[in-house]
PASEVEX-710364 format. One record per atom (N, C-alpha, C): residue number from 1; residue in one letter; atom name; y, z, x. Coordinates in nm, 4 decimals, always signed. Example, Ala and Ser with C-alpha at 12.3 -4.5 7.8 and 13.67 -1.06 7.14 Angstrom:
2
<seq = 1	type = A	atom = N	y = -0.5690	z = +0.7800	x = +1.3190> $
<seq = 1	type = A	atom = CA	y = -0.4500	z = +0.7800	x = +1.2300> $
<seq = 1	type = A	atom = C	y = -0.3300	z = +0.7800	x = +1.3200> $
<seq = 2	type = S	atom = N	y = -0.2250	z = +0.7080	x = +1.2850> $
<seq = 2	type = S	atom = CA	y = -0.1060	z = +0.7140	x = +1.3670> $
<seq = 2	type = S	atom = C	y = +0.0030	z = +0.7870	x = +1.2900> $
// end
This chain:
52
<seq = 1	type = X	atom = N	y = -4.6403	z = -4.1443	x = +16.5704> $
<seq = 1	type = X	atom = CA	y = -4.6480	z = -4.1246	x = +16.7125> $
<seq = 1	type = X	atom = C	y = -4.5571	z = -4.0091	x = +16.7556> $
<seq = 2	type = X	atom = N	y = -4.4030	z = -3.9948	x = +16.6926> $
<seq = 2	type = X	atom = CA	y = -4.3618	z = -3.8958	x = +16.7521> $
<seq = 2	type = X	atom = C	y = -4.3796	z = -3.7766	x = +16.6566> $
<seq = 3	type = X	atom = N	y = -4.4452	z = -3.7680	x = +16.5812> $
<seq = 3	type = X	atom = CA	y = -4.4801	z = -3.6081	x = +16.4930> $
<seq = 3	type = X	atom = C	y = -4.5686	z = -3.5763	x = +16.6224> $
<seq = 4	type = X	atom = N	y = -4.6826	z = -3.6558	x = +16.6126> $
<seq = 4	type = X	atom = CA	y = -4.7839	z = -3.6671	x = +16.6723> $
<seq = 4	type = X	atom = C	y = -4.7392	z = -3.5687	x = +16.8027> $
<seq = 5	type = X	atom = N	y = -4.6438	z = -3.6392	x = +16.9116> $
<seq = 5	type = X	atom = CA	y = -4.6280	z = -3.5961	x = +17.0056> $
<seq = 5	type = X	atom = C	y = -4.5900	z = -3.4167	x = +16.9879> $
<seq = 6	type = X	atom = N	y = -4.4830	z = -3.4384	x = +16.8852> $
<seq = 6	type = X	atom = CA	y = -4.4487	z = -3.3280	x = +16.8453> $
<seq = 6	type = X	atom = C	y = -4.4953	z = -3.2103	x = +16.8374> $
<seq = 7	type = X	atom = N	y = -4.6416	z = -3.2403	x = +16.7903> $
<seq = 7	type = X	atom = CA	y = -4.7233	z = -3.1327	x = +16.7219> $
<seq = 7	type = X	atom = C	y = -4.7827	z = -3.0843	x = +16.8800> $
<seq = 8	type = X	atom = N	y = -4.8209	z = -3.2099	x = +16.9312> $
<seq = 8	type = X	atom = CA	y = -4.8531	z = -3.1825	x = +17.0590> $
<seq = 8	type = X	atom = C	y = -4.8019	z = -3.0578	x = +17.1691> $
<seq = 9	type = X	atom = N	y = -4.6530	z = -3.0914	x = +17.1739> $
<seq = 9	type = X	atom = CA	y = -4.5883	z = -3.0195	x = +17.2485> $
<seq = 9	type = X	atom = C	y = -4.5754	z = -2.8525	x = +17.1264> $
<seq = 10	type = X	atom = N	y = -4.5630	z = -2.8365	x = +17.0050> $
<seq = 10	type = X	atom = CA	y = -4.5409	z = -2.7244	x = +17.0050> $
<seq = 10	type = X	atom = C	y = -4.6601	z = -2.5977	x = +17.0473> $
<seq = 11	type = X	atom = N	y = -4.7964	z = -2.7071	x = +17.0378> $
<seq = 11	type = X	atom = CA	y = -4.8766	z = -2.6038	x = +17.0998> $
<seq = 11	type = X	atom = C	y = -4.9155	z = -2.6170	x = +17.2580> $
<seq = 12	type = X	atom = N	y = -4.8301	z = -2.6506	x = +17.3184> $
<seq = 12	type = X	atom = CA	y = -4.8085	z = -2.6304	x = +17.4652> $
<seq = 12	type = X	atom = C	y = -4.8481	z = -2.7891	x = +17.5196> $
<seq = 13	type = X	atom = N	y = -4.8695	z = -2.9097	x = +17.4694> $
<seq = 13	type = X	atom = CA	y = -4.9097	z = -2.9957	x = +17.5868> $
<seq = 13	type = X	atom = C	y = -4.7934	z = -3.0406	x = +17.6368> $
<seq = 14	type = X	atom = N	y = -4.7981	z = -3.0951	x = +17.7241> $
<seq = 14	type = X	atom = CA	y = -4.6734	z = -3.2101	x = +17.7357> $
<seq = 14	type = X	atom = C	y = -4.7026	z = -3.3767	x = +17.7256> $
<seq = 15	type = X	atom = N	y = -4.7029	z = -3.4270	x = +17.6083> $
<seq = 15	type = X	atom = CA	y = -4.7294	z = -3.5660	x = +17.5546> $
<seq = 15	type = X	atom = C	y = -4.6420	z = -3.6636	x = +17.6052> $
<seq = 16	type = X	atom = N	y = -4.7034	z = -3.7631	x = +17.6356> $
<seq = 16	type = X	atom = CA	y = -4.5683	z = -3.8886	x = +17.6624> $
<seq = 16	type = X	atom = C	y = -4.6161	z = -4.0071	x = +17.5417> $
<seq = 17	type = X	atom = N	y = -4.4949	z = -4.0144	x = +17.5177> $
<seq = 17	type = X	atom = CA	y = -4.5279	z = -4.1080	x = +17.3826> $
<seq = 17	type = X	atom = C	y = -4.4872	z = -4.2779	x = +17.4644> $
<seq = 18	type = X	atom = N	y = -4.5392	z = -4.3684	x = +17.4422> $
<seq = 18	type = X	atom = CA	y = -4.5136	z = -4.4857	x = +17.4923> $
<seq = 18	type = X	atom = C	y = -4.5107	z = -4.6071	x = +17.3760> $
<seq = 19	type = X	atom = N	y = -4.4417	z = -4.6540	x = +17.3992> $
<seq = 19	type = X	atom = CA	y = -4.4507	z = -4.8239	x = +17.3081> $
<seq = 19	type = X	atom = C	y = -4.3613	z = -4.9306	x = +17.3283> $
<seq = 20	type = X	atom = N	y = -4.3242	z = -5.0210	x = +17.2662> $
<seq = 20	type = X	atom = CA	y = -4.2388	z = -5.1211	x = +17.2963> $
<seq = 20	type = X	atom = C	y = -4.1088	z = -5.0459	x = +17.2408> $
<seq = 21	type = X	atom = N	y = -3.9958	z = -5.0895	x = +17.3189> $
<seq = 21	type = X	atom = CA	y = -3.8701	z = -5.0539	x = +17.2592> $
<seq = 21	type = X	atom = C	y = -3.8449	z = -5.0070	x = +17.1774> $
<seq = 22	type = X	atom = N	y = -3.7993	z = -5.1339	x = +17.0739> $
<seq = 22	type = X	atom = CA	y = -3.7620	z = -5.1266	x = +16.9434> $
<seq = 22	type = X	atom = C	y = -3.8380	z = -5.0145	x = +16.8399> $
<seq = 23	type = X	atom = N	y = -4.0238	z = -4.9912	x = +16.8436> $
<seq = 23	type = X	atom = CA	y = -4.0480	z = -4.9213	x = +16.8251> $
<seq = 23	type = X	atom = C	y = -4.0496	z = -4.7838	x = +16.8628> $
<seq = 24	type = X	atom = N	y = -3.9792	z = -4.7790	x = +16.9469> $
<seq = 24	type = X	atom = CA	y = -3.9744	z = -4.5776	x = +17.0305> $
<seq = 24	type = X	atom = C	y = -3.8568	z = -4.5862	x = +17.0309> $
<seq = 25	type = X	atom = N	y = -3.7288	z = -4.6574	x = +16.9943> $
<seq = 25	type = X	atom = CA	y = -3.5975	z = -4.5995	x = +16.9588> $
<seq = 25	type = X	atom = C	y = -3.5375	z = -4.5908	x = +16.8742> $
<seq = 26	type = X	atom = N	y = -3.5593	z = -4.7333	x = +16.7909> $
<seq = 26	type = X	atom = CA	y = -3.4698	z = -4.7766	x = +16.6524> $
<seq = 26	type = X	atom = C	y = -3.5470	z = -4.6929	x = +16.5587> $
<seq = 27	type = X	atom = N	y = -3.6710	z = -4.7378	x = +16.5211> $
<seq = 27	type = X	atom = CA	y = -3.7706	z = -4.6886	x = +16.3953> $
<seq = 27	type = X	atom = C	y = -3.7447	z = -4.5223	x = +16.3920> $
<seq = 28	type = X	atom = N	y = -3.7731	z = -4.4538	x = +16.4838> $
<seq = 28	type = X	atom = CA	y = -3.8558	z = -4.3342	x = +16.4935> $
<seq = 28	type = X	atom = C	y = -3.7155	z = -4.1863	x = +16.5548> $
<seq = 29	type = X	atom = N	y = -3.5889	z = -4.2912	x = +16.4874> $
<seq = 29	type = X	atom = CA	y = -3.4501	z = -4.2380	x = +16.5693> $
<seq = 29	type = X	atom = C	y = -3.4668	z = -4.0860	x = +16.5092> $
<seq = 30	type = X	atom = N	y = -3.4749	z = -4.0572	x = +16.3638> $
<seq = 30	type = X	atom = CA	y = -3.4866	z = -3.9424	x = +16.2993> $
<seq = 30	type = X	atom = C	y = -3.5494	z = -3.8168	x = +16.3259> $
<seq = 31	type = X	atom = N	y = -3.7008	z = -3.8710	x = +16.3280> $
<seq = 31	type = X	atom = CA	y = -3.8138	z = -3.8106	x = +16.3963> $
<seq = 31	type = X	atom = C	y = -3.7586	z = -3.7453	x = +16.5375> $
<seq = 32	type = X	atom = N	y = -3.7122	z = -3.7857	x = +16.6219> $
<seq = 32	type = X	atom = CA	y = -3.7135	z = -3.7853	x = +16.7702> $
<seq = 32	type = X	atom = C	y = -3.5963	z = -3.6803	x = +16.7697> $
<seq = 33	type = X	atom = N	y = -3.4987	z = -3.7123	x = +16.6745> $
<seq = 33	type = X	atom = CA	y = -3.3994	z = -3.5611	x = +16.6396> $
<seq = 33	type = X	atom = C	y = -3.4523	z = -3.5019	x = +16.5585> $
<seq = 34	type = X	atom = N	y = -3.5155	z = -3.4653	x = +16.4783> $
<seq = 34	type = X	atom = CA	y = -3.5130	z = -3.3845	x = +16.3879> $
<seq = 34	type = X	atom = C	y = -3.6693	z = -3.2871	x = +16.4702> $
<seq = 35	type = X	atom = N	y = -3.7873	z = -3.3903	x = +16.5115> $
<seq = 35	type = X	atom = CA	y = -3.8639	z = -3.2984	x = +16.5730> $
<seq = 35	type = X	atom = C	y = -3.9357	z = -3.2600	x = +16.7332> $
<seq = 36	type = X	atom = N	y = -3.8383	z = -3.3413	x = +16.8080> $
<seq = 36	type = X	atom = CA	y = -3.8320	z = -3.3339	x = +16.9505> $
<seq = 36	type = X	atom = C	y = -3.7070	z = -3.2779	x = +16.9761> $
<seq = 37	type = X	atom = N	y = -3.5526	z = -3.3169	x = +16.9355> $
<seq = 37	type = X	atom = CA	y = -3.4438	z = -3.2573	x = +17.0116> $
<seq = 37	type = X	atom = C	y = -3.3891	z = -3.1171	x = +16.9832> $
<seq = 38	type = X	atom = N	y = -3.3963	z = -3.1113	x = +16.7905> $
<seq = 38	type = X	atom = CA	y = -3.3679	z = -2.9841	x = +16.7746> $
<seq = 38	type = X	atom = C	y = -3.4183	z = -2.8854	x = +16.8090> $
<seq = 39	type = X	atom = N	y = -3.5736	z = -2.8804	x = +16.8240> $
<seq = 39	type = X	atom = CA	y = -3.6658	z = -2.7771	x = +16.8805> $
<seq = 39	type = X	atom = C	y = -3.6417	z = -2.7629	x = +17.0370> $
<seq = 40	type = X	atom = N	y = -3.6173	z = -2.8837	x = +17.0608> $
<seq = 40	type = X	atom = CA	y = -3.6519	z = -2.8371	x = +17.1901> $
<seq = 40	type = X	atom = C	y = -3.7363	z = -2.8637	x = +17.3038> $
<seq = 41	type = X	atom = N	y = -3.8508	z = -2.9285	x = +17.2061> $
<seq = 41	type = X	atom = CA	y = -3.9914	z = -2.9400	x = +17.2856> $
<seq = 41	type = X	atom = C	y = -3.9558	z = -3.0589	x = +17.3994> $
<seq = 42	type = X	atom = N	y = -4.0947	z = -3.0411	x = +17.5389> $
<seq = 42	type = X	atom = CA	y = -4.1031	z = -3.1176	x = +17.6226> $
<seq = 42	type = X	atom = C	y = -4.1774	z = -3.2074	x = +17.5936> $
<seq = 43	type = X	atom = N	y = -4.1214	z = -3.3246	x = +17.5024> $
<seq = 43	type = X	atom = CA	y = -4.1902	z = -3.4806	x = +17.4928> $
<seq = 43	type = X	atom = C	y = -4.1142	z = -3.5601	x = +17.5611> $
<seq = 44	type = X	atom = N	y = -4.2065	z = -3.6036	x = +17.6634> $
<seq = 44	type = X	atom = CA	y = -4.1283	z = -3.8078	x = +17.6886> $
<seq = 44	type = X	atom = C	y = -4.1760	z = -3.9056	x = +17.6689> $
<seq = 45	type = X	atom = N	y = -4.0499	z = -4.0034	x = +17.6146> $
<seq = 45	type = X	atom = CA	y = -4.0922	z = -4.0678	x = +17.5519> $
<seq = 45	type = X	atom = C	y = -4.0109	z = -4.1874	x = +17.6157> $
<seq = 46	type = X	atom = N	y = -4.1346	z = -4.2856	x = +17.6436> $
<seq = 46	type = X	atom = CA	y = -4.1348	z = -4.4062	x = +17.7133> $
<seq = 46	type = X	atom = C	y = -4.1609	z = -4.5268	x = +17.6728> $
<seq = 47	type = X	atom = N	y = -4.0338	z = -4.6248	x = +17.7232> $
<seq = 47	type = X	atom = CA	y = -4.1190	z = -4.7629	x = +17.6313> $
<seq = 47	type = X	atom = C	y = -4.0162	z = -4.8622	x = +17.6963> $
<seq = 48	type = X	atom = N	y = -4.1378	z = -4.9955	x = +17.6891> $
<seq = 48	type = X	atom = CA	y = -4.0933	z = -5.1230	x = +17.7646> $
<seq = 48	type = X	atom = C	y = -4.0302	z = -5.2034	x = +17.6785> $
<seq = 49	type = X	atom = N	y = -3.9029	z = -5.2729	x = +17.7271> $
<seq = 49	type = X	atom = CA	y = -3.9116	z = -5.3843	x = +17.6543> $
<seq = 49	type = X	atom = C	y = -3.9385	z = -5.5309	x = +17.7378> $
<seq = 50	type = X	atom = N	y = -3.9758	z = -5.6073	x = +17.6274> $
<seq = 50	type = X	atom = CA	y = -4.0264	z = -5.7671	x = +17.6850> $
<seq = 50	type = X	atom = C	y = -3.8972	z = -5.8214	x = +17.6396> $
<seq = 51	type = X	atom = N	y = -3.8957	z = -5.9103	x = +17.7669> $
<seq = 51	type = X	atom = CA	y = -3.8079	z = -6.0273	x = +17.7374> $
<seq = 51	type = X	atom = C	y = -3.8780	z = -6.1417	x = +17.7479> $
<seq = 52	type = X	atom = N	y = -3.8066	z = -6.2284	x = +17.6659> $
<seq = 52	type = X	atom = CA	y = -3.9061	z = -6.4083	x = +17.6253> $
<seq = 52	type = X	atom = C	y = -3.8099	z = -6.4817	x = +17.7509> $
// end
């Protein structure tokens, strides 16, 4: 999801990536620095969490 977005934004879109929490912060922590922050690109990236 966030290459995905990634790839998105380097050829101009602006992607919003969405999912539950845990999956759009913990999992994908690397990704999100290595190919959203260092570059640069305009991805946001959004996500709910549920509470029980």
């Amino acid at each position: 999801m966030i290459y995905t977005a990634a790839g998105l934004a380097t050829v101009g879109w602006r992607p919003v990536a969405y999912s539950i929490a845990s999956f759009a912060t913990a999992r994908p922590f690397e990704q999100i620095r290595y190919c959203v922050s260092y570059p640069n690109l305009p991805v946001v990236i959004t996500c709910q969490y549920f509470l029980e």
